[in-house]
N, CA, C and O of each residue as an XYZ file, in Angstrom:
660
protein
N       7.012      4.052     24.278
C       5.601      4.323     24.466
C       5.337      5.833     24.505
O       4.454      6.301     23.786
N       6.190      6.747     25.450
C       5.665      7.850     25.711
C       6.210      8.554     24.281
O       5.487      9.506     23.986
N       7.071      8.377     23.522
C       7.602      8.783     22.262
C       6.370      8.813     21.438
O       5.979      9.935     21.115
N       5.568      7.613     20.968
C       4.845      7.262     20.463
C       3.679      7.987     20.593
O       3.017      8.365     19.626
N       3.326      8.252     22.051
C       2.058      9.149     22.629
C       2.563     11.270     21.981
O       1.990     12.201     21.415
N       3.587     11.044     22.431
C       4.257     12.537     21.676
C       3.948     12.504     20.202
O       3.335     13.522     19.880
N       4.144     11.755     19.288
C       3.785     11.745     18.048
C       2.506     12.003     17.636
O       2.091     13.047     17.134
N       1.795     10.819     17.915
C       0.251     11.489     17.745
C      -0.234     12.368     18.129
O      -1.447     12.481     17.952
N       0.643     13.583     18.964
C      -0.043     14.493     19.484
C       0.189     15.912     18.433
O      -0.475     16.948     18.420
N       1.402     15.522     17.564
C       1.483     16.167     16.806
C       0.594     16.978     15.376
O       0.359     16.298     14.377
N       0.373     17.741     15.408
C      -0.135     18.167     14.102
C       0.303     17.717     12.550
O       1.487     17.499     12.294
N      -0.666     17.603     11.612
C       0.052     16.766     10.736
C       0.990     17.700      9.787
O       1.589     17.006      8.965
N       1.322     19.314      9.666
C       1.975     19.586      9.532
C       3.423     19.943     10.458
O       4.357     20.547      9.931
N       3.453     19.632     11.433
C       4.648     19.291     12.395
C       5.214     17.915     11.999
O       6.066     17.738     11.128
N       4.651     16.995     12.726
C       4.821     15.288     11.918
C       5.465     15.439     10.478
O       6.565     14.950     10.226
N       4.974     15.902      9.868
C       5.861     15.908      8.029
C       7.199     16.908      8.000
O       8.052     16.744      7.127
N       7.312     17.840      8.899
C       8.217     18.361      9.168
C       9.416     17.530      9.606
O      10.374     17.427      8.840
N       9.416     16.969     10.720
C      10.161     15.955     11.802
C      10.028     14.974     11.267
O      10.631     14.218     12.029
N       9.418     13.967      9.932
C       9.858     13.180      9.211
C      10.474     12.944      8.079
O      10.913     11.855      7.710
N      10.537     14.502      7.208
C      11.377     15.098      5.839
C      13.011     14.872      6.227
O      13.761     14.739      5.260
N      13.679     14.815      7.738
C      14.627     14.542      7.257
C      15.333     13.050      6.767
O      16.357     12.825      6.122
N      14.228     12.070      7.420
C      14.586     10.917      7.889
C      14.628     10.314      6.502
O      15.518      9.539      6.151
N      12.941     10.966      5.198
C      13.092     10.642      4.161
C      14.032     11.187      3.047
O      14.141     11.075      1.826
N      14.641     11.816      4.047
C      16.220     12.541      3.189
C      17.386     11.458      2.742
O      17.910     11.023      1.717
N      17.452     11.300      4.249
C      18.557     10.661      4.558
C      18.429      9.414      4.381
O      19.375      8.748      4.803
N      17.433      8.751      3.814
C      17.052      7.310      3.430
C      17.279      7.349      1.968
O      17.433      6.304      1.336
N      17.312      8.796      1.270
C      17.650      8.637     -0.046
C      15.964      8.845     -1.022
O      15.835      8.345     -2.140
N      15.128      9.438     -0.517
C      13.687      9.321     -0.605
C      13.294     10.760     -1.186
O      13.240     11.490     -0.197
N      13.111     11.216     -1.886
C      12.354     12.648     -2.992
C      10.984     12.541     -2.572
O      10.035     12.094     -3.218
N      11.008     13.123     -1.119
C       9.664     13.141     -0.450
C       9.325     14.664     -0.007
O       9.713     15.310      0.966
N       8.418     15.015     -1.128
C       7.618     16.722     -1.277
C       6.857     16.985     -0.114
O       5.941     16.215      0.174
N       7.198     18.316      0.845
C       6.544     18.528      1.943
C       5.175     18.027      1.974
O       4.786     17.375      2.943
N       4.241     18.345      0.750
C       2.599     18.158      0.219
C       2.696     17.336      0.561
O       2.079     17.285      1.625
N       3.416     15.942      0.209
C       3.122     14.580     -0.083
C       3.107     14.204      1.619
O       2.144     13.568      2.049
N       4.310     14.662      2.641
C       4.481     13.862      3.492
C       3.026     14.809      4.867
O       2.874     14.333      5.992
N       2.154     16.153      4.362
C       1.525     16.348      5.451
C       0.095     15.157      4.941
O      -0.665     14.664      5.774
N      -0.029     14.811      2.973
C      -0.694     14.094      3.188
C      -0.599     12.936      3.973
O      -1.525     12.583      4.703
N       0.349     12.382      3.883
C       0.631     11.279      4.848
C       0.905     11.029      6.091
O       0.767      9.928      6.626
N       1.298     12.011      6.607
C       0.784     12.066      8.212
C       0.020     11.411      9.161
O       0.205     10.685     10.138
N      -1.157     12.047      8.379
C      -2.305     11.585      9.162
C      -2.500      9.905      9.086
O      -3.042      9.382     10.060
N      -2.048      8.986      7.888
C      -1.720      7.756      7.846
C      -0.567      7.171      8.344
O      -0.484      6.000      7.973
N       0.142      7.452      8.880
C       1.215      6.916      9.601
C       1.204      7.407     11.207
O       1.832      6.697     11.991
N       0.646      8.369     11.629
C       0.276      8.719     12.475
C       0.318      7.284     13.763
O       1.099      6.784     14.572
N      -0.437      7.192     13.489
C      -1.311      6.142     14.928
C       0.096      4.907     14.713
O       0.186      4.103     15.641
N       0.892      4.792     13.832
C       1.355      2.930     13.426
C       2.891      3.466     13.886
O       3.657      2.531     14.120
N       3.395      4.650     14.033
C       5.024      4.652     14.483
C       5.048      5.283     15.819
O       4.215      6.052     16.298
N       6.300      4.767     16.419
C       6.598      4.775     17.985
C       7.802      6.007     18.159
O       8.083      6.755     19.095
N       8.233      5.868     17.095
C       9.734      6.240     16.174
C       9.582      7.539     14.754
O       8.722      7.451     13.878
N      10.294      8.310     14.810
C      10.313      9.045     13.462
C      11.137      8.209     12.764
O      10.985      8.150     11.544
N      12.048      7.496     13.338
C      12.522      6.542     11.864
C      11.790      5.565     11.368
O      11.881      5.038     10.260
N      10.800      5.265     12.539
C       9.936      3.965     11.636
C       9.118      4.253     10.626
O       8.333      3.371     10.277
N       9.110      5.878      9.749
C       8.366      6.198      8.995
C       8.909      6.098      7.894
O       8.304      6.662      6.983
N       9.789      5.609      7.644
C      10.650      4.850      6.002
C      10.516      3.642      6.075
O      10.638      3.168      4.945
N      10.271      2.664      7.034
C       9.750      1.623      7.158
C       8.712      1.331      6.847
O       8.637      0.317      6.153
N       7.536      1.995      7.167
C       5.764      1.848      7.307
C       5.500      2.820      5.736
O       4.441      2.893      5.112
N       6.601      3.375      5.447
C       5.930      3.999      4.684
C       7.085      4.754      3.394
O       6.758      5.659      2.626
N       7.940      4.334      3.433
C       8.846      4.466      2.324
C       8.020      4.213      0.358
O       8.037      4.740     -0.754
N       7.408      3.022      1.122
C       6.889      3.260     -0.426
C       5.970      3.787     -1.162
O       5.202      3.214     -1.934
N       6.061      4.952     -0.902
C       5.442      5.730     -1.674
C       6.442      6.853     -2.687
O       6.137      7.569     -3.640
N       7.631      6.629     -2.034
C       8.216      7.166     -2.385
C       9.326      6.672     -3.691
O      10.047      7.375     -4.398
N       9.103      5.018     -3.672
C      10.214      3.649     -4.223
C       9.330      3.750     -5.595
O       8.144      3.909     -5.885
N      10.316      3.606     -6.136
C       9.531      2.561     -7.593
C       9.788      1.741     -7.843
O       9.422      1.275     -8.922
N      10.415      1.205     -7.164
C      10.445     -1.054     -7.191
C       9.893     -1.009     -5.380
O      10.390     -0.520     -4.366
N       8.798     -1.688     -5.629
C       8.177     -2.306     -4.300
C       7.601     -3.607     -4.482
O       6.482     -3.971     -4.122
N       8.359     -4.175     -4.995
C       8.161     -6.204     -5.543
C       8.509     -6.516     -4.068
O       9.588     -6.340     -3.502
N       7.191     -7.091     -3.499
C       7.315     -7.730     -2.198
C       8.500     -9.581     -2.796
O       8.748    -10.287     -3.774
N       8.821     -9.419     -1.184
C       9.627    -10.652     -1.206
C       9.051    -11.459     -1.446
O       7.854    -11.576     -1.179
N      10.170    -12.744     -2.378
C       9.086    -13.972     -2.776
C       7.994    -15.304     -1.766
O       7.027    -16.035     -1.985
N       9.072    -14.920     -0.454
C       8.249    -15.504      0.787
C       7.335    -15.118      1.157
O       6.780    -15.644      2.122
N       6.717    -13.798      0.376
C       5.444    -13.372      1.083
C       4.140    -13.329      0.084
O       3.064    -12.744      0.208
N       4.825    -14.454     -1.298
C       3.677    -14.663     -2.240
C       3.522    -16.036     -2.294
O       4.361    -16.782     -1.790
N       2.288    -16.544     -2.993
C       1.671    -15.712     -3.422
C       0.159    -15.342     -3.047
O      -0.902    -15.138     -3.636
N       0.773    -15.374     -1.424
C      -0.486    -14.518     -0.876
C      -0.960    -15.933      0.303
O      -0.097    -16.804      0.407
N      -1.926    -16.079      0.918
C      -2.261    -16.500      2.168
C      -3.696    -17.134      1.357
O      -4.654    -16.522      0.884
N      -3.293    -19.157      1.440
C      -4.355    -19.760      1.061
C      -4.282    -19.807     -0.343
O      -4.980    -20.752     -0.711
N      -3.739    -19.204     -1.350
C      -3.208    -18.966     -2.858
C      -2.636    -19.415     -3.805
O      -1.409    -19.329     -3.769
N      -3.055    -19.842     -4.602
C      -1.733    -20.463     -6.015
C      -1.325    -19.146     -6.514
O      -1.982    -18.131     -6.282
N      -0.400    -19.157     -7.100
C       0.230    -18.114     -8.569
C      -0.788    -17.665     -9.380
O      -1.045    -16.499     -9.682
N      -1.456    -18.874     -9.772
C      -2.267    -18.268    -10.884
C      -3.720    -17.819    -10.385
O      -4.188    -16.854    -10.989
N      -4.417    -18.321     -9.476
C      -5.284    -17.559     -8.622
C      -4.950    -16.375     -8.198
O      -5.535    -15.368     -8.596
N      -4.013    -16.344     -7.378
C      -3.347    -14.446     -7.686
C      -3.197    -13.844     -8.084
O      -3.255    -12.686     -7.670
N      -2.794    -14.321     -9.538
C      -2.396    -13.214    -10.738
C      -3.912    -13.087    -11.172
O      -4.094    -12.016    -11.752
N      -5.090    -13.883    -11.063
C      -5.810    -13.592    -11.902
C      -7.208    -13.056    -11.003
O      -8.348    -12.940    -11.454
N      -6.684    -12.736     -9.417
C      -7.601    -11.858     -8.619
C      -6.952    -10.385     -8.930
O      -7.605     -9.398     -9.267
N      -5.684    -10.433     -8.766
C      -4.980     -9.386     -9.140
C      -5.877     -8.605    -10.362
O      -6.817     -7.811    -10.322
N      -5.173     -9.180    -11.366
C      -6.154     -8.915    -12.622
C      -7.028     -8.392    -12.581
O      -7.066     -7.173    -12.749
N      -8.065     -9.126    -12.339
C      -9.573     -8.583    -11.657
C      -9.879     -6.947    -11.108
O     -10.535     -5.998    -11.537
N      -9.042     -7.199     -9.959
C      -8.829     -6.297     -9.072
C      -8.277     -5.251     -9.944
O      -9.145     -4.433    -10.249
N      -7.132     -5.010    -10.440
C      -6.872     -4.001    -11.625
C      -7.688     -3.529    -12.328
O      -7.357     -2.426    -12.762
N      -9.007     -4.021    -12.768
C      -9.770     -3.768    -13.515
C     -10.651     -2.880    -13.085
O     -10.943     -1.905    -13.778
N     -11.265     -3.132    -11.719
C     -11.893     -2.706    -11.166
C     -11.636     -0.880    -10.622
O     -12.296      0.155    -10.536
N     -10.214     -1.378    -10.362
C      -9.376      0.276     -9.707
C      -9.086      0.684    -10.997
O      -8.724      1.852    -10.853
N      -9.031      0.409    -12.171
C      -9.012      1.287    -13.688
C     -10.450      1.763    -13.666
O     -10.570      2.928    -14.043
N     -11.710      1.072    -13.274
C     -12.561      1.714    -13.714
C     -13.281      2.698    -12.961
O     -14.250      3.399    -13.253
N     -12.388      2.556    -11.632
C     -13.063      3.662    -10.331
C     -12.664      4.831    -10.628
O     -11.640      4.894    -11.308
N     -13.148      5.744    -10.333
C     -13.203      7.406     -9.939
C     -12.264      7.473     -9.051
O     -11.078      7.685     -9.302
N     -12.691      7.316     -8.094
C     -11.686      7.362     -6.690
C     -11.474      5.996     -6.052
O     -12.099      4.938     -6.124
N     -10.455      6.354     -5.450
C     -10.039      5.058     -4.279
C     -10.834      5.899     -3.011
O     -10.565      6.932     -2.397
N     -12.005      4.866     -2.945
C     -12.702      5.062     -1.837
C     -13.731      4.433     -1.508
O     -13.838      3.486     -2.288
N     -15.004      4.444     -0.376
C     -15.446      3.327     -0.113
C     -16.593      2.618     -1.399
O     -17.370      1.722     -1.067
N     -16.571      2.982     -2.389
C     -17.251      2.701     -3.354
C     -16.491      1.968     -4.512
O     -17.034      1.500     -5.513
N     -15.044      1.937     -4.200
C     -14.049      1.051     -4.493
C     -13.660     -0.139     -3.544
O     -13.409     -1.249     -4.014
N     -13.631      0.035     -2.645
C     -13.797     -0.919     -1.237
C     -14.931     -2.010     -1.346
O     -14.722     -3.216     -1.222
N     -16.062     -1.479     -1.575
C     -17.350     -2.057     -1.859
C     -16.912     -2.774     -2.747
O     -16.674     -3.965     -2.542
N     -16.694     -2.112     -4.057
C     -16.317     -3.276     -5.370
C     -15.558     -4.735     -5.152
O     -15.594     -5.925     -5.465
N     -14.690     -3.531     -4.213
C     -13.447     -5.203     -4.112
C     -13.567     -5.640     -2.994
O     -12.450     -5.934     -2.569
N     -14.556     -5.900     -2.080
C     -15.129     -6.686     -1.281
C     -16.118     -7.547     -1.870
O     -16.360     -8.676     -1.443
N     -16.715     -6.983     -2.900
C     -17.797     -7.919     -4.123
C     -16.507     -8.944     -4.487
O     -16.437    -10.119     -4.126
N     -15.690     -8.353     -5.140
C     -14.989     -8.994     -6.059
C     -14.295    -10.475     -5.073
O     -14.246    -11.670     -5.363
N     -13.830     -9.705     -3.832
C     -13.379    -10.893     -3.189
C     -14.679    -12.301     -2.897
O     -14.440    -13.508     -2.859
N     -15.691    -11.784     -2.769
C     -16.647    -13.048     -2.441
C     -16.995    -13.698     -3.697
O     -17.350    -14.876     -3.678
N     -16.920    -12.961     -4.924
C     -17.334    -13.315     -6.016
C     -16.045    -14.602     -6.427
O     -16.347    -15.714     -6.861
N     -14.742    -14.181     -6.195
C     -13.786    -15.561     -6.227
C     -13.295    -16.268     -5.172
O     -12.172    -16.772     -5.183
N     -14.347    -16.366     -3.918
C     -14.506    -16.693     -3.277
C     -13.009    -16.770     -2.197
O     -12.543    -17.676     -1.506
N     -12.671    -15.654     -2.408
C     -11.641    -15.291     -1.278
C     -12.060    -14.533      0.148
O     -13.186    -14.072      0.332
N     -11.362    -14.495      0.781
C     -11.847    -13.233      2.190
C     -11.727    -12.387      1.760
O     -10.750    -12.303      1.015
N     -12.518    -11.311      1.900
C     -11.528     -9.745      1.675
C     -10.167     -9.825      2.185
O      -9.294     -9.509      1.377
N      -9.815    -10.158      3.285
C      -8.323    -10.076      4.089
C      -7.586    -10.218      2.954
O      -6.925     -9.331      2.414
N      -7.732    -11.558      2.532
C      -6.388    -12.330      1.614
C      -6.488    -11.353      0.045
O      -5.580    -11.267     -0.783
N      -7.638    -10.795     -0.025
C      -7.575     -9.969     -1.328
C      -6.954     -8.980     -1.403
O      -6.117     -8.841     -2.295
N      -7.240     -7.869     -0.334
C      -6.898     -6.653      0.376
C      -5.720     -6.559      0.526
O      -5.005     -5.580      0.315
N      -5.290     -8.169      1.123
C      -3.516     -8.824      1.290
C      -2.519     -8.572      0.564
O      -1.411     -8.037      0.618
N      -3.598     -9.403     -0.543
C      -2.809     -8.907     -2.119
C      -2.355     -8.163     -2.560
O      -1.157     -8.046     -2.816
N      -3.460     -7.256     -2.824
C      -3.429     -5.759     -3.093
C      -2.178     -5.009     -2.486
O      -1.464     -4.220     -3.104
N      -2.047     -5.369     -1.245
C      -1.124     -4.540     -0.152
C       0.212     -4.713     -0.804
O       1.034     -3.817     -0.998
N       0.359     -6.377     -1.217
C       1.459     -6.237     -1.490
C       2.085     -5.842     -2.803
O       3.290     -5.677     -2.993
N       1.167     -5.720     -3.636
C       1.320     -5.517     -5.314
C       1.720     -3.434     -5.311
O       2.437     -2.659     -5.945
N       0.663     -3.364     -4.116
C       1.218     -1.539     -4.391
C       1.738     -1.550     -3.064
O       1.466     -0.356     -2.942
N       2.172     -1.792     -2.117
C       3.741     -1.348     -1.110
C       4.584     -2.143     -1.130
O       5.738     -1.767     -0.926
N       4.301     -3.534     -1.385
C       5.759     -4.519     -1.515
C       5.978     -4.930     -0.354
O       7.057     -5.424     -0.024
N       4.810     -4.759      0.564
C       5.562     -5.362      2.163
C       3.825     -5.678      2.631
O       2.823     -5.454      1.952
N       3.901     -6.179      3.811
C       2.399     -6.752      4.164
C       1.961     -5.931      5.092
O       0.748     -6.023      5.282
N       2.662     -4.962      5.901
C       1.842     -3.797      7.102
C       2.477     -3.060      5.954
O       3.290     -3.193      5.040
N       1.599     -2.159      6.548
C       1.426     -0.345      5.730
C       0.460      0.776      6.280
O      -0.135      0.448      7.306
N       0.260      1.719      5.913
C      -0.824      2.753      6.231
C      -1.691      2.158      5.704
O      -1.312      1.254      4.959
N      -3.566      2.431      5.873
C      -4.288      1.775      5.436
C      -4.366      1.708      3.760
O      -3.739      2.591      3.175
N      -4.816      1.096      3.251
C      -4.704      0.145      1.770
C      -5.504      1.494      0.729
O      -4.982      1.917     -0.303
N      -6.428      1.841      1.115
C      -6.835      2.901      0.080
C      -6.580      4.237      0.146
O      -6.550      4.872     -0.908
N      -6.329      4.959      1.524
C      -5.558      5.784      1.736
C      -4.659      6.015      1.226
O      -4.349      7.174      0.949
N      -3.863      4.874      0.900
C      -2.581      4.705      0.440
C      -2.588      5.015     -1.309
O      -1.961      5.880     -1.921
N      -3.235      4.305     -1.667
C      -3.612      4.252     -3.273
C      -3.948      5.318     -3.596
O      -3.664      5.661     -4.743
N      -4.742      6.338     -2.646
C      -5.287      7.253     -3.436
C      -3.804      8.498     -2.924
O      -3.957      9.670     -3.267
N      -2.936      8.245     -2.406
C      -2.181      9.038     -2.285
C      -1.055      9.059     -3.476
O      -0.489      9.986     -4.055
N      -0.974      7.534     -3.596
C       0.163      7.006     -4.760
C      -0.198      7.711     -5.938
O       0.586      8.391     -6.600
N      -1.472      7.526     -6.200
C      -2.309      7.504     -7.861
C      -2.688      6.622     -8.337
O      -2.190      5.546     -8.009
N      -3.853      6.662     -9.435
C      -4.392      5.380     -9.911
C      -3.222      5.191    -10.935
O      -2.880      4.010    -10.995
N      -2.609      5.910    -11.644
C      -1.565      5.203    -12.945
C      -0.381      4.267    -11.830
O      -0.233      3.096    -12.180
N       0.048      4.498    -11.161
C       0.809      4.050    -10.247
C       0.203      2.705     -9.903
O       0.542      1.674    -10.484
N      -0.806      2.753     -8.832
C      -1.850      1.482     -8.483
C      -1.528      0.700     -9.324
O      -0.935     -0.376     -9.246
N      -2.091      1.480    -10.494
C      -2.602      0.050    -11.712
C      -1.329     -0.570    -11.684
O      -1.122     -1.651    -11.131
N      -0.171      0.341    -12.483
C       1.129     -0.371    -12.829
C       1.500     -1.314    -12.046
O       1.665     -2.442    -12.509
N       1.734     -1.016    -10.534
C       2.273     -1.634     -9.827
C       1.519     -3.282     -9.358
O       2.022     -4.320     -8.929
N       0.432     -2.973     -9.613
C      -0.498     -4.426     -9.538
C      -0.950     -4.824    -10.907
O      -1.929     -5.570    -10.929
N      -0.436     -4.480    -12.035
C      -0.077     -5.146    -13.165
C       1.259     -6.023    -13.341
O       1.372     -7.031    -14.038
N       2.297     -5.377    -12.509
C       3.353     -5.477    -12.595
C       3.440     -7.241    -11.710
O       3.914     -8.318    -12.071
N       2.650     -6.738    -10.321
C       2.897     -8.017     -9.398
C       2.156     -9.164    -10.415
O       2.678    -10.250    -10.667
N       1.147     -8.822    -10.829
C      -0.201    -10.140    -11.271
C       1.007    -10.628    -12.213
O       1.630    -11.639    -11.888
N       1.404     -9.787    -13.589
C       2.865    -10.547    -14.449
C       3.994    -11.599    -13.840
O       4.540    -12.555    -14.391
N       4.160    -10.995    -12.313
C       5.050    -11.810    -11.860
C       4.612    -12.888    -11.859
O       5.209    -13.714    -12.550
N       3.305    -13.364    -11.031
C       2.491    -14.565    -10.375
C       2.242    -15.265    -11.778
O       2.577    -16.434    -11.969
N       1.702    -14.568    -12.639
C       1.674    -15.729    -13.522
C       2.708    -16.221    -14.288
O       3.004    -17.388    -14.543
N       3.333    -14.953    -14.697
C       4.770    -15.943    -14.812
C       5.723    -16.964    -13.976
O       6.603    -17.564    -14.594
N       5.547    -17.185    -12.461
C       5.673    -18.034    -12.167
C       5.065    -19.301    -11.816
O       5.449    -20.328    -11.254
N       3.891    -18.849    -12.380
C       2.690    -20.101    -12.327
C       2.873    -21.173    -13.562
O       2.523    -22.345    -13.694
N       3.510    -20.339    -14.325
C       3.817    -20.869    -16.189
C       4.589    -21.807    -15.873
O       5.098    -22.510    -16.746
């Protein structure tokens, strides 16, 4: 607890300091830039400086194919996934930014196929980190990149429907 309270008290260029080695030693090509952006998103969610390759390694991975127990998604077929996915890809190709005017979209988009946002958002989470907690979901995206985003939730939707086939 009191570890945890020490952390957030940190500045977010201290924090990226005291977490560069951990993404060393995990084997992780994590650029000072990259980790004071991320700071401030991992901030509040670790107790631990090691739990920050946990919560947040992937940004750094280029295979983040969540496990198959955690598809395809909550309430979901394969092919309903792959083809919110889809959707959803479309939408973050045609945004400017990952931000609340992308949020908006894909909160439309979720009522429009009559999902929750949660289980959409869900999705999403897992198509670009590969795991179901993370730093928040657009924060995240806009740190990754949109060529990244897309790929990586092109990549998951291919899976789902190929196992829907």
């Amino acid at each position: 607890h009191f570890n945890g309270l020490y952390i957030r008290a940190l500045p977010d260029d201290e924090l990226a300091r005291r977490v560069a080695p951990y993404f060393a030693q995990a084997g992780l090509k994590a650029e000072a830039d990259q980790l004071r952006r991320l700071a401030p998103l991992i901030r509040e969610r670790i107790r631990t400086l090691e739990e920050s390759i946990e919560l947040a390694g992937f940004f750094f991975r280029d295979d983040v194919s969540p496990a198959d127990d955690l598809l395809p998604g909550k309430d979901l077929t394969a092919r309903q996934a792959a083809q919110a996915l889809s959707r959803a890809q479309a939408l973050i190709g045609a945004s400017g930014a990952m931000d609340g005017a992308l949020e908006a979209s894909l909160r439309s988009l979720a009522d429009e196929l009559g999902l929750s946002a949660g289980a959409l958002f869900g999705l999403l989470r897992l198509a670009v980190t590969g795991q179901p907690v993370s730093p928040p979901l657009l924060e995240s995206m806009a740190i990754i990149g949109q060529p990244t985003v897309l790929e990586r939730v092109a990549a998951l939707a291919a899976r789902l429907e190929a196992s829907a086939a």
